[in-house]
C-alpha positions, -999 to +999 in steps of 0.1 A: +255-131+634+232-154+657+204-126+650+206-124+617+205-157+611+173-159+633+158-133+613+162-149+579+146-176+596+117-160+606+113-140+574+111-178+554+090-196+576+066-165+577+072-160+532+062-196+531+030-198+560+022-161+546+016-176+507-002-209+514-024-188+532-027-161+507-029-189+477-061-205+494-079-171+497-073-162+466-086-202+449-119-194+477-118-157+460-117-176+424-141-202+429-166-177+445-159-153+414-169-183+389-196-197+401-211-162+401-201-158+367-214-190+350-249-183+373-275-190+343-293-164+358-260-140+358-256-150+319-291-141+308-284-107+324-251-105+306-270-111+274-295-088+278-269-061+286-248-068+253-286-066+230-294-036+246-257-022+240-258-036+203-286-015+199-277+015+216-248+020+206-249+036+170-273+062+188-241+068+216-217+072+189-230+094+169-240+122+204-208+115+212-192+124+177-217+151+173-205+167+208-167+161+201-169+182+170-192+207+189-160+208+216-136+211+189-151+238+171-155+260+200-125+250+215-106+256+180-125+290+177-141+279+146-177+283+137-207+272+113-191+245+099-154+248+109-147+284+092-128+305+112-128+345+118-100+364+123-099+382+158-125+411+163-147+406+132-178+400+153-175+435+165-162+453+130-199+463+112-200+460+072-213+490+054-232+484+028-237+505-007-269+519-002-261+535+035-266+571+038-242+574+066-206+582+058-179+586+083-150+613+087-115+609+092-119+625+127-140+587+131-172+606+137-209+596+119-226+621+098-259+615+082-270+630+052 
């Protein structure tokens, strides 16, 4: 019991050391993060970042749209403008009325 009292007394006292010291690293973390931040010279930077993004970005949306719907497409299996083709057509050839080949019901060519 003796031991287990002295542990719960050592677990407190180290809780309570443990977080003052953690509280005042993080303030020194806090203070060193603000003063950075409201650095004049930090702000004109940040400024100049947001112009250039303002500018930039209708040019960025509209590559990214464009290559999303490229990805789509191809990933979809559609093509020239989202139409798609059913499986095989790319290799199936079209005759056409004024061809002087015919084929036989064997499925060999003749010419005539």
């Amino acid at each position: 019991m003796r031991g287990k009292i002295l542990f719960l007394t050592g677990l407190g006292v180290g809780y309570v050391f443990g977080t003052k010291a953690g509280r005042e690293k993080y303030n020194q973390i806090s203070e060193a993060a603000s003063k950075f931040w409201n650095d004049p010279r930090v702000k004109t930077r940040v400024d100049q970042v947001e112009g250039f993004v303002k500018e930039k970005a209708p040019e960025v949306a509209e590559f990214v749209s464009g290559n999303a719907k490229n990805a789509a497409s191809k990933v979809g299996g559609k093509k020239n403008g989202g139409s798609t083709k059913p499986s095989g057509s790319d290799t199936t050839p079209t005759p056409t009325p004024s061809s002087s080949t015919s084929t036989t019901p064997s499925g060999s060519t003749s010419t005539s």
